[in-house]
DOVEXTOR-731621 format. One record per residue (C-alpha): x negated, y, z negated; residue in one letter; residue number from 1. Coordinates in steps of 0.001 Angstrom, whole numbers, plus 500000, padded with zeros to 6 digits. Example, Ala and Ser with C-alpha at 12.3 -4.5 7.8 and 13.67 -1.06 7.14 Angstrom:
<pts>
+--------+--------+--------+------+-----+
|      x |      y |      z | code | pos |
+--------+--------+--------+------+-----+
| 487700 | 495500 | 492200 |    A |   1 |
| 486330 | 498940 | 492860 |    S |   2 |
+--------+--------+--------+------+-----+
</pts>
This chain:
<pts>
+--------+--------+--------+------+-----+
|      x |      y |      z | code | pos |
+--------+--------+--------+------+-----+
| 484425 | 640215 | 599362 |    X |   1 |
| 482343 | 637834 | 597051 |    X |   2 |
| 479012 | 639316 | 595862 |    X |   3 |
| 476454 | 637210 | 594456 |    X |   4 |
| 472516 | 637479 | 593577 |    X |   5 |
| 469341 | 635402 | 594242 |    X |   6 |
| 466183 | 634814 | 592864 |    X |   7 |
| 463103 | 635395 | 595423 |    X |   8 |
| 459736 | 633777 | 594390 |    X |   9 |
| 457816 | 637096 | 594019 |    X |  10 |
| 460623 | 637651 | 591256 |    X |  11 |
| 462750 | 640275 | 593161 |    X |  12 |
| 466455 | 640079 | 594047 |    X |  13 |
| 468496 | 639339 | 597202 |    X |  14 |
| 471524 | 640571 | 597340 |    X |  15 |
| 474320 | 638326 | 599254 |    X |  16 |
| 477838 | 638789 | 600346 |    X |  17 |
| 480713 | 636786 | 602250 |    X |  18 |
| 484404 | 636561 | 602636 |    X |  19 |
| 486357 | 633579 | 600967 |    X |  20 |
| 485213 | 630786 | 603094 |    X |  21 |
| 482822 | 632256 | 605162 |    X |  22 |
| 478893 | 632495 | 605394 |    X |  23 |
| 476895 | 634751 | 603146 |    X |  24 |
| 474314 | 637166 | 604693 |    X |  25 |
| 471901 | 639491 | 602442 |    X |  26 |
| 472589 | 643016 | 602080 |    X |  27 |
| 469419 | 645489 | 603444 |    X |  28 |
| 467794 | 647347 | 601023 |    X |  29 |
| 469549 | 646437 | 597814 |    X |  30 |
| 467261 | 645853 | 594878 |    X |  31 |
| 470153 | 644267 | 592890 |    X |  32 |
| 474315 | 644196 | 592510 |    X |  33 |
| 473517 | 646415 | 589495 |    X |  34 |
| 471996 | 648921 | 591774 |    X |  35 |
| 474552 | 648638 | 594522 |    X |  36 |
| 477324 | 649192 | 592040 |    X |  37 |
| 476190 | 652526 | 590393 |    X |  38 |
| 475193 | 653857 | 594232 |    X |  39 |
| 479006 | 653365 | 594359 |    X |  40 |
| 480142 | 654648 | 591421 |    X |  41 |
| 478475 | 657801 | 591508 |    X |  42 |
| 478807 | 658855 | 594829 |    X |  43 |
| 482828 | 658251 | 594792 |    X |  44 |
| 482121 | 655262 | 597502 |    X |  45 |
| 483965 | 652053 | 596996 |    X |  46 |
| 481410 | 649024 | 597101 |    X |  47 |
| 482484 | 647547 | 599909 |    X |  48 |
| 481449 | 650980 | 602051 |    X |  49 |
| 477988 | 650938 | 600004 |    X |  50 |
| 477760 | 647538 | 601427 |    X |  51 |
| 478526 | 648515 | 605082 |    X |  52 |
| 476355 | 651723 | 604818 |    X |  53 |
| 473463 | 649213 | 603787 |    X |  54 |
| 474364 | 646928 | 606679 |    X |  55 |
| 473968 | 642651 | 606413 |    X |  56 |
| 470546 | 640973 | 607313 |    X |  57 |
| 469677 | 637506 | 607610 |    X |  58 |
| 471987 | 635187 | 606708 |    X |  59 |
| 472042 | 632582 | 603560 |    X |  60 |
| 472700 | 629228 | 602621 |    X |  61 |
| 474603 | 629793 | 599068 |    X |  62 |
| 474805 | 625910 | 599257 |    X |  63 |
| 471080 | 625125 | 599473 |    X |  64 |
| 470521 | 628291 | 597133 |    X |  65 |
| 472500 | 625838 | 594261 |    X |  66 |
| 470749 | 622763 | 594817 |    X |  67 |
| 467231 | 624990 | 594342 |    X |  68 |
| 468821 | 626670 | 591096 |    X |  69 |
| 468063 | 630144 | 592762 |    X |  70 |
| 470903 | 631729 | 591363 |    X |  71 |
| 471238 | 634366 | 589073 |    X |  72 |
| 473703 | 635789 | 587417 |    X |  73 |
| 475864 | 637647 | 590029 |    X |  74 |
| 475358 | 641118 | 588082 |    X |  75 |
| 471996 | 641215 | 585602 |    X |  76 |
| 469930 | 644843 | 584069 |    X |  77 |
| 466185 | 645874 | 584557 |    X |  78 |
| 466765 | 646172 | 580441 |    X |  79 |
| 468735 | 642743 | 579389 |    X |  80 |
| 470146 | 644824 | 575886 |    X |  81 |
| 472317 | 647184 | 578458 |    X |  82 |
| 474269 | 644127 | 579160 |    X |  83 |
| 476912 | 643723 | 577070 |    X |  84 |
| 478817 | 640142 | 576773 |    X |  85 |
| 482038 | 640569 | 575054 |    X |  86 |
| 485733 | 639171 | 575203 |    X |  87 |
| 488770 | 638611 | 573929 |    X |  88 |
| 491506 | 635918 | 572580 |    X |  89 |
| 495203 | 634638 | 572019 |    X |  90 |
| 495645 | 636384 | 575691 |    X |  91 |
| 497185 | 633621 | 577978 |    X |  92 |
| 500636 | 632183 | 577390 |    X |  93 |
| 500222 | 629033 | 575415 |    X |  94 |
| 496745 | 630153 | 574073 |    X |  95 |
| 497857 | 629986 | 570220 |    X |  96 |
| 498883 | 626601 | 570119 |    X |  97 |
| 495782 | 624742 | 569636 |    X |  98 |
| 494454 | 627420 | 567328 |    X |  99 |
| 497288 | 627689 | 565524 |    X | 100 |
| 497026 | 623980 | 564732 |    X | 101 |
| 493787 | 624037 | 563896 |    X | 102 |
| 493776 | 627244 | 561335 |    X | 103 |
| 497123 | 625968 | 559755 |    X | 104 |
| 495298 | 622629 | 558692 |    X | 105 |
| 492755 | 624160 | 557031 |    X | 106 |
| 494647 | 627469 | 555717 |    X | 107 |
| 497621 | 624571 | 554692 |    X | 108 |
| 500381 | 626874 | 555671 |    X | 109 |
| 503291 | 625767 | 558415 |    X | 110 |
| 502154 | 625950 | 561604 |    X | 111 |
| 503332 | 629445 | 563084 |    X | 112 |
| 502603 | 630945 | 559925 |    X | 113 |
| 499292 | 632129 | 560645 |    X | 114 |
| 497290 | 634793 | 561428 |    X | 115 |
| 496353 | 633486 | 564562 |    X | 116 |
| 500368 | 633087 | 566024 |    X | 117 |
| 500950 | 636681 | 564185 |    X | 118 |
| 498566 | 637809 | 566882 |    X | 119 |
| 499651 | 635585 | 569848 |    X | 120 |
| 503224 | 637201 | 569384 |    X | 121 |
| 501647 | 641041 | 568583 |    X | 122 |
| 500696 | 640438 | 572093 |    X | 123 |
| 503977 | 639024 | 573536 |    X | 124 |
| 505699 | 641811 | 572102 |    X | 125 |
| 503344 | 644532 | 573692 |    X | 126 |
| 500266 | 643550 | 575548 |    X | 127 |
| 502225 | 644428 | 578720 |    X | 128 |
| 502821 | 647913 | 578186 |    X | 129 |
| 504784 | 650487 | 580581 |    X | 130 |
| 502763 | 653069 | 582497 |    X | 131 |
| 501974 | 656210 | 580285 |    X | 132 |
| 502179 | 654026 | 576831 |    X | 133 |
| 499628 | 652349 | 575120 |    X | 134 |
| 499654 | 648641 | 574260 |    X | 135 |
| 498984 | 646779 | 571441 |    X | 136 |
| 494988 | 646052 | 570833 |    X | 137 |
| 494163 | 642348 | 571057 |    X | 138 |
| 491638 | 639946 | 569194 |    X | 139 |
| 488047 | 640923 | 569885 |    X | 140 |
| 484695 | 639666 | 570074 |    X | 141 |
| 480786 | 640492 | 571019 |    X | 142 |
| 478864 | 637606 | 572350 |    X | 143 |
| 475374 | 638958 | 572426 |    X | 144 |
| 473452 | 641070 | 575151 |    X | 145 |
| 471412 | 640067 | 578509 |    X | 146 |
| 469702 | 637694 | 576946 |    X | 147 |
| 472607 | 635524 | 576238 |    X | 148 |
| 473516 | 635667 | 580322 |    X | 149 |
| 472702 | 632153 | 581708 |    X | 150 |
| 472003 | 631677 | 585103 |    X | 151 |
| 474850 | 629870 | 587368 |    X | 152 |
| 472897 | 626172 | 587407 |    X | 153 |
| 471040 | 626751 | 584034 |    X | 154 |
| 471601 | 625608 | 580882 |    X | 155 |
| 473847 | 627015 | 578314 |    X | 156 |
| 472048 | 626057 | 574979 |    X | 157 |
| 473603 | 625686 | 571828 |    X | 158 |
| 471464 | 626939 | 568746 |    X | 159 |
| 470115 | 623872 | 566561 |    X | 160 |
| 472669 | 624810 | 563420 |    X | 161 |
| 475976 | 625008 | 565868 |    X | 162 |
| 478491 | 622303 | 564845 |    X | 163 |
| 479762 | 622196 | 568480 |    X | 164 |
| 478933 | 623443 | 572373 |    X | 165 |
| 482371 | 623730 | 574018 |    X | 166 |
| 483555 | 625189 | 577332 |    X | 167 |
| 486412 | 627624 | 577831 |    X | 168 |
| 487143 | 628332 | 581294 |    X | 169 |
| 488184 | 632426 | 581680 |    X | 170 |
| 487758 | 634990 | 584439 |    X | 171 |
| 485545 | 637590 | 583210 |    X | 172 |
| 485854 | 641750 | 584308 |    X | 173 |
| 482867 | 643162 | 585896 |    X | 174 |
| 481862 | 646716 | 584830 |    X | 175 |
| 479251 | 649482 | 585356 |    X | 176 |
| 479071 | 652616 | 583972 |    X | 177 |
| 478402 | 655747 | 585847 |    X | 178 |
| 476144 | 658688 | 585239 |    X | 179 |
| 479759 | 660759 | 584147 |    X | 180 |
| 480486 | 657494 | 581104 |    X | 181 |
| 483389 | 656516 | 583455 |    X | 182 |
| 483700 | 652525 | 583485 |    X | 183 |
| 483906 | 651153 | 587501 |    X | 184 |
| 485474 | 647560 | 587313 |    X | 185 |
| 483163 | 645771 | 590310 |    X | 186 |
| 485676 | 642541 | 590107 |    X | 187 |
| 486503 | 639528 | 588496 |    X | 188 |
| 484321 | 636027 | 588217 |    X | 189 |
| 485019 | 632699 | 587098 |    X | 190 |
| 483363 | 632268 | 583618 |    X | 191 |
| 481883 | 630039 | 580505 |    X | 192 |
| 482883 | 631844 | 577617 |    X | 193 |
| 480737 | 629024 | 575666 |    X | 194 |
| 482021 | 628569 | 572085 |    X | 195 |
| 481403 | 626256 | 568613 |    X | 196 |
| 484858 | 625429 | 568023 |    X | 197 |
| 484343 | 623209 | 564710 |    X | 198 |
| 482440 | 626253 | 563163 |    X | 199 |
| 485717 | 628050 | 563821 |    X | 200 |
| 488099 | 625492 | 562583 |    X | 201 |
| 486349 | 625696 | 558912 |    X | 202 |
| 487784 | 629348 | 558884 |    X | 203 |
| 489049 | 631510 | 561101 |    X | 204 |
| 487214 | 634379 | 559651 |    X | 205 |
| 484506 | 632426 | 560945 |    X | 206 |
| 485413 | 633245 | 564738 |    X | 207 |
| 482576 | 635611 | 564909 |    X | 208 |
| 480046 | 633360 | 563943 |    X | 209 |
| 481670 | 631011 | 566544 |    X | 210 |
| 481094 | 633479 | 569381 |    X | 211 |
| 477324 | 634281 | 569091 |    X | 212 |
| 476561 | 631752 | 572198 |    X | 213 |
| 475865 | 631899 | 575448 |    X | 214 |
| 477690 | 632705 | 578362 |    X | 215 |
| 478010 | 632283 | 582092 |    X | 216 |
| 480005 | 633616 | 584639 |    X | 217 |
| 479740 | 634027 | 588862 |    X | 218 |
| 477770 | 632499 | 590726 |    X | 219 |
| 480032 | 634866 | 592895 |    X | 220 |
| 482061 | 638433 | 592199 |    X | 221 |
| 485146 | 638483 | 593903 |    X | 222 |
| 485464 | 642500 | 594268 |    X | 223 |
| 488428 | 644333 | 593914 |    X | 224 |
| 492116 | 643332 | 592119 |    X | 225 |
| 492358 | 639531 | 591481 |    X | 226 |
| 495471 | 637615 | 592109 |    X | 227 |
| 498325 | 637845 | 589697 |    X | 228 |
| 498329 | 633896 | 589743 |    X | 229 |
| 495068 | 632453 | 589045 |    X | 230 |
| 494808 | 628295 | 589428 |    X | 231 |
| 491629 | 626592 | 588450 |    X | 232 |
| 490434 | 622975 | 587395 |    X | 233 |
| 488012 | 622957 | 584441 |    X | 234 |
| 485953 | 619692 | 584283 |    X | 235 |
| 483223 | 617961 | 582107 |    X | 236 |
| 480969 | 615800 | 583705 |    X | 237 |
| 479138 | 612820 | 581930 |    X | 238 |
| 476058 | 610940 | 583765 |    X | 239 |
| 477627 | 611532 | 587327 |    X | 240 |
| 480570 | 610753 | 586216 |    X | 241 |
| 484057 | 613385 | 585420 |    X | 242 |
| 484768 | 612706 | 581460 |    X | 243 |
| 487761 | 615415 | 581131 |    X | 244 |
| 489309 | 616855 | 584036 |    X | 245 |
| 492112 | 619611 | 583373 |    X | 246 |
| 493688 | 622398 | 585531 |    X | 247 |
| 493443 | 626003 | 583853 |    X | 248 |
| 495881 | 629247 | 584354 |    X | 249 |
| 494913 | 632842 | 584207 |    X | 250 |
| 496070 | 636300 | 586122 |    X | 251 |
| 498476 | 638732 | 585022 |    X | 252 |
| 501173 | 636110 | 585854 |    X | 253 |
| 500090 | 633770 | 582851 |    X | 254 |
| 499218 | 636005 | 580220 |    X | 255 |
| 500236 | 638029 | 577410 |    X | 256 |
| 498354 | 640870 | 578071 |    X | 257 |
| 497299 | 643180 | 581327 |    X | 258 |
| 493800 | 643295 | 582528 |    X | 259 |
| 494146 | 646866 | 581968 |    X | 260 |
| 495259 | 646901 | 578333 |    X | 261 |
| 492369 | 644990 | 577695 |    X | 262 |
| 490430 | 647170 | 579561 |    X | 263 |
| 491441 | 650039 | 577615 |    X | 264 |
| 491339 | 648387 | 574285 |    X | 265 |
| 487740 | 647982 | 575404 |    X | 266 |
| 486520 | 651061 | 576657 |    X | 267 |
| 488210 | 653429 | 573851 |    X | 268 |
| 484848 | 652911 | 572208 |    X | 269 |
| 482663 | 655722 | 573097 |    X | 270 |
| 479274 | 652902 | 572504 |    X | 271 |
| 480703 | 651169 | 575609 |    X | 272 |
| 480790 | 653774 | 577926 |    X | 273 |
| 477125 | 654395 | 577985 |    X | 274 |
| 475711 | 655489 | 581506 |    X | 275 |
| 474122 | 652596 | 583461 |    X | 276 |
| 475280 | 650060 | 581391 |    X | 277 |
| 476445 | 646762 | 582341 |    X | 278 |
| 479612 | 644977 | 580726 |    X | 279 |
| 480985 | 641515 | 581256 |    X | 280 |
| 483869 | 641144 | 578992 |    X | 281 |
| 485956 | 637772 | 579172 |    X | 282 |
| 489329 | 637545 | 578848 |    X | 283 |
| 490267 | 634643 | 577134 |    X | 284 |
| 492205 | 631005 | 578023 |    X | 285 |
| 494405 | 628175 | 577220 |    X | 286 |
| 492387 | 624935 | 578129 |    X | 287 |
| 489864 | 623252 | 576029 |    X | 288 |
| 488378 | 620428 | 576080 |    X | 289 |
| 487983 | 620718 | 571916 |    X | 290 |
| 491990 | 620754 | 571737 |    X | 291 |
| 492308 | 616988 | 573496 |    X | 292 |
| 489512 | 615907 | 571036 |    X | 293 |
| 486334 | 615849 | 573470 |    X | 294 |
| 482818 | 615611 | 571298 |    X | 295 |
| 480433 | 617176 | 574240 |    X | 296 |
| 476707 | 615855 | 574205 |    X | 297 |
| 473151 | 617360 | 575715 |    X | 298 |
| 473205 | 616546 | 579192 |    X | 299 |
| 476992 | 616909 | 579912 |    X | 300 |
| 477641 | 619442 | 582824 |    X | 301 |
| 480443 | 621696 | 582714 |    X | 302 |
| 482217 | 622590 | 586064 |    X | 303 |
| 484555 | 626169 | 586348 |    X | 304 |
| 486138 | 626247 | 589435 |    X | 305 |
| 489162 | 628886 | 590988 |    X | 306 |
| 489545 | 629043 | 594903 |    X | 307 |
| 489514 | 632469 | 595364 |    X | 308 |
| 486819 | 633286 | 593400 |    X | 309 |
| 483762 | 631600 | 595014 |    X | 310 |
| 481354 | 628859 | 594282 |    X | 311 |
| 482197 | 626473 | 590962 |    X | 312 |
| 480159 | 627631 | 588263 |    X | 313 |
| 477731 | 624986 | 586822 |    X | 314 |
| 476119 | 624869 | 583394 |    X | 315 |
| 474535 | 621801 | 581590 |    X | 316 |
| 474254 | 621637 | 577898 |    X | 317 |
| 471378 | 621789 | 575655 |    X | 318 |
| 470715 | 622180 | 572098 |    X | 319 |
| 468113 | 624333 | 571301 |    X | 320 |
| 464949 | 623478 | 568389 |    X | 321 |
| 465159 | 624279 | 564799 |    X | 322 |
| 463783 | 627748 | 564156 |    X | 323 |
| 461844 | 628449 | 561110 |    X | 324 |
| 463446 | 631805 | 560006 |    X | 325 |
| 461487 | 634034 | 557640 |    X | 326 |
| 461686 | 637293 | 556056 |    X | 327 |
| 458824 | 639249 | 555477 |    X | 328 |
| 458274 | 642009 | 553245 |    X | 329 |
| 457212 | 645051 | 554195 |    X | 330 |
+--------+--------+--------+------+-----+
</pts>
């Protein structure tokens, strides 16, 4: 089941759902996927029999719903700063190599040598862990709250200081919190874990720096387990026409790490297993346009796509006005 969310004119939310393939009808009487979700998760329901309990109503163009840029993000909070945008790196197989590159130029050590490959093979060695044991923890980072969730359609704007605005295709986890702190995974969506990759390259202790950015993920949820073999095509698009085209890999299959040793390198943290709380938390890639030497301008459109997972996810870059920052005293 994909799950996704609209924007109504009087400002309230329709809820819509579909197979893979098929045609999306609204869900009665659901004020949001946020609201669905904890309705499952604290009455022991799954969400696809909170769904069916609510019962499907008109039906809706997802299409036409695009073109209007009616989309919301597929999951959003009444209270943006209980959304919590988060992720983590050096995850897929082949994910180290153009980081590696890039931090051994500037560190001028031997590639391999570095902190960032010390990682990459922490989590070779034991990212996959057997059941009862607990894996190693991988690189992690916060991207911001609510605020930083951009719209499927919208613009992902890069502050006027960033040094670069540069796509990295992931699949995000989907999570509420019930009343009890227990973390529900609702599914997995294609995502825009947006990053300033030349900010990073000056230092890699400067990866945090890099992170504070926007994000975007849906416009659908596929709910429930993903595939262990996730195929996408991540594409930059220039005036109409594609500048840098370039298939992506991510599931279980591809990867140095489980979803749930993530997971659980996540949620240890008693701060992110506050009740209601919403938390999208990426999990990382091995394609980027930075790493074949793409500059991206304002105006360029970046395009996530992965079968099983829904509509492509559209964003369009913009760079944001200088700020005048001051400090008052008190």
């Amino acid at each position: 089941m994909l799950i996704s969310q609209i924007r109504n004119e009087d400002g309230s939310i329709t809820v819509a759902v579909r197979e893979t393939g098929g045609t999306a009808h609204a869900v009665k009487g659901a004020a949001s996927v946020h609201a669905l979700a904890l309705e499952a998760a604290n009455s022991g329901r799954s969400l696809k029999a909170v769904v069916e309990a609510h019962g499907l109503g008109d039906a809706v163009d997802l299409e036409k719903i695009y073109a209007e840029g009616r989309f919301l993000p597929p999951i959003t909070h009444a209270d943006p700063a209980h959304l919590q945008l988060t992720g983590t790196g050096l995850t897929h197989l082949g994910s180290a190599s153009t980081r590696d590159a890039m931090h051994a130029a500037v560190s001028k050590v031997e590639e391999g040598a570095t902190d960032t490959m010390k990682m990459f093979k922490m989590g070779l060695e034991g990212g996959k862990p057997k059941p009862g044991e607990t894996g190693v923890q991988p690189e992690w980072f916060y991207k911001g709250n609510g605020t930083q969730s951009a719209a499927p359609g919208g613009e992902l704007v890069s502050p006027s200081f960033a040094l670069d605005g540069g796509e990295e295709p992931e699949m995000a986890g989907i999570y509420v919190i019930a009343d009890s702190g227990q973390p529900f995974r609702i599914g997995f969506a294609v995502s825009n874990e947006f990053s300033d990759h030349v900010t990073e390259r000056i230092n890699y202790l400067y990866l945090a720096h890099s992170k504070l950015r926007p994000a975007s993920f849906g416009p659908e949820i596929r709910v429930g387990e993903p595939p262990a073999d996730i195929r996408g095509t991540s594409r930059i698009i220039r005036k109409g026409e594609v500048l840098w085209e370039k298939p992506f890999l991510s599931g279980e299959a591809n990867m140095s790490h489980t979803f749930a040793n993530l997971e659980h390198h996540h949620f240890k943290y008693g701060i992110f297993r506050a009740p209601g709380d919403v938390h999208v938390h990426m999990f990382g890639t091995a394609t980027l346009s930075f790493g074949d030497g793409i500059k991206t301008e304002p105006g360029d459109v970046f395009e996530i796509e992965a079968a099983e997972f829904g509509l492509p996810l559209r964003n369009t870059l913009a760079v944001a006005g200088q700020d005048e920052i001051t400090i008052a005293q008190l």
